[in-house]
N, C-alpha and C positions, 0 to 999 in steps of 0.2 A: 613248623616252629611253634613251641607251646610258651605259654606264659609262666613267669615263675612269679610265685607266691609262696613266702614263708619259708624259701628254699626249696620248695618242690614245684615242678615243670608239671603244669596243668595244661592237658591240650583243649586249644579253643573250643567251640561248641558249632557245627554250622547247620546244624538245623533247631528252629526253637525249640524252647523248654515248655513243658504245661502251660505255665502263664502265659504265652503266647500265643497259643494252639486255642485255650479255652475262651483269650480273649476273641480269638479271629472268629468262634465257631457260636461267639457269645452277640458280639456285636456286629461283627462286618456283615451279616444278612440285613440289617436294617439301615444300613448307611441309606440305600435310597428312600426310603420312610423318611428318616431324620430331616435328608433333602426337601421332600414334598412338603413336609411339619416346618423349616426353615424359612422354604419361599414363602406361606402363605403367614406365615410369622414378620420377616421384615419387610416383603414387597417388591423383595428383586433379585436378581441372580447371584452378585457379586457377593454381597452381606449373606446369604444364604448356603453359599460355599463357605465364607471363612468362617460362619456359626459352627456348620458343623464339624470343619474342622478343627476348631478350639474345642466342641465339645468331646470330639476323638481323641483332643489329645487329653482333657480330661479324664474321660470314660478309661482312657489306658493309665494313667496316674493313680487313677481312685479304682482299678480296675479291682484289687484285694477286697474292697472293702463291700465288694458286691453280695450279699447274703440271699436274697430270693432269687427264685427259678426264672423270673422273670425279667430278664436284662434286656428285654424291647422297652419297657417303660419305665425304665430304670434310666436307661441311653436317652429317650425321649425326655425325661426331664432332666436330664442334662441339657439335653439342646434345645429342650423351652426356655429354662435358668439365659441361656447364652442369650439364645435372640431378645430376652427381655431384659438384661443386665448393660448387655453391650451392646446393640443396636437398638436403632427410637423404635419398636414396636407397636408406643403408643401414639405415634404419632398424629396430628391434626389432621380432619376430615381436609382432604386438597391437596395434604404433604408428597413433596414430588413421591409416587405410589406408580409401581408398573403393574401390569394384571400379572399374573398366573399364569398366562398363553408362554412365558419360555420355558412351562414345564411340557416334554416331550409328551401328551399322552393322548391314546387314538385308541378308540371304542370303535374304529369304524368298521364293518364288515367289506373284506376286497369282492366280495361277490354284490355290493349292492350297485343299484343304477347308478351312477352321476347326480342325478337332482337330488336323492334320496341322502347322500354322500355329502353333498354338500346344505341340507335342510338339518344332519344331524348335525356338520360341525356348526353348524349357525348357533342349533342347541348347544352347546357347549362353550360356545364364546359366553352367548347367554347366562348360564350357570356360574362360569368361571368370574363374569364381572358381577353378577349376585353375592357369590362368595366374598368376591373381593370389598363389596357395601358392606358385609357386616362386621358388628364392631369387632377386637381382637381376642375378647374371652368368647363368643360367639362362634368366631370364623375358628379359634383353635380346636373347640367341642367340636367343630362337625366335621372338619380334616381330622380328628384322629380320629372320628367316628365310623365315617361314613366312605371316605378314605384309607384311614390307613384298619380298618378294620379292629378298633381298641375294643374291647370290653368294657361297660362303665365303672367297673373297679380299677381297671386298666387308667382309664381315662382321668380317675380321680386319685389314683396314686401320683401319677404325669404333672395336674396340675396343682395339687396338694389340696383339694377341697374335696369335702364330703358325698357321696353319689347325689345325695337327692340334690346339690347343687351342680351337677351334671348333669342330669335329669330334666333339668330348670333349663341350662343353657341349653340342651339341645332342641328343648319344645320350642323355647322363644325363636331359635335360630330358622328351625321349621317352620313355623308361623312366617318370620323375615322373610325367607326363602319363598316360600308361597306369596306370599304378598309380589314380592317382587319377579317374579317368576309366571304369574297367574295369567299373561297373555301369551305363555311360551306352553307351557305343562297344564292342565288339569289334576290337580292336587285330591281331589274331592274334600272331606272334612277334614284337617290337621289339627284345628285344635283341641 
């Protein structure tokens, strides 16, 4: 059964149209980026889900108005706008804050010992609460950095400042990071 319009019988459509297709092949690779950018954005799982799902359903509303080739940080500042618009992001040093540990993620090799297995995940809680100290234009520089693998153009399109203020967060953050990090890693010189 088709639809009529205008007096003429248009049959439905049931697979999408370009706009659909371009958006899926545009955006849906980075949904889990957005996530990891989301968590270390608001501090917890719940707010980090509905971020990026507000900024999905944005990214799909504004989806037309997309003009650069580059729709990973185009999506990504969408779902900075979110976590920072609509969840406390900037929240007070204390504010109830969960770490980063309910992101799923294992560096660990299945071929290593046990002790060695469990010395790496220690590193990594380690890191994870390092990141989670610093402050939120700090901690966002080095998750898109270091993480989600941004380019500093990338990075500075994301958060709408200039590279060399990119540049700037990411030393300072490194510096934090080292500091804080310095009985876990041997950093040699960072600054």
């Amino acid at each position: 059964m088709g639809l009529v319009s205008a007096g003429k019988t248009v049959a439905p459509s049931s697979s999408p149209g370009p706009h659909e297709r371009g958006f899926e092949r545009a955006i849906l690779p980075h949904l889990s980026g957005a996530f990891t950018l989301a968590m270390y954005l608001t501090g917890n799982r719940a707010d980090a889900e509905d971020a990026v799902q507000e900024a999905t359903l944005r990214a799909v509303r504004y989806f037309p108005t997309l003009r650069e080739d580059d729709a990973r940080a185009w999506f990504f500042t969408i779902v900075r706008r979110v976590c920072f618009t609509a969840y406390r992001t900037n929240r007070p040093d204390g504010a109830d804050t969960i770490s980063i540990e309910a992101i799923p993620f294992q560096l660990v090799d299945q071929r290593d010992q046990p002790d060695t297995t469990a010395e790496r995940s220690q590193v990594q809680q380690r890191v994870r609460e390092a990141i989670d100290q610093l402050p939120t234009l700090l901690r966002e520089a080095i998750v898109l950095r270091e993480l989600q693998s941004c380019s500093y153009a990338e990075i500075a399109a994301i958060t709408e400042v200039p590279v060399g203020t990119v540049m700037s967060r990411l030393s300072r953050a490194r510096v934090r990071l080292a500091e804080l990090l310095q009985d876990v890693v041997d950093f040699g010189d960072v600054a």
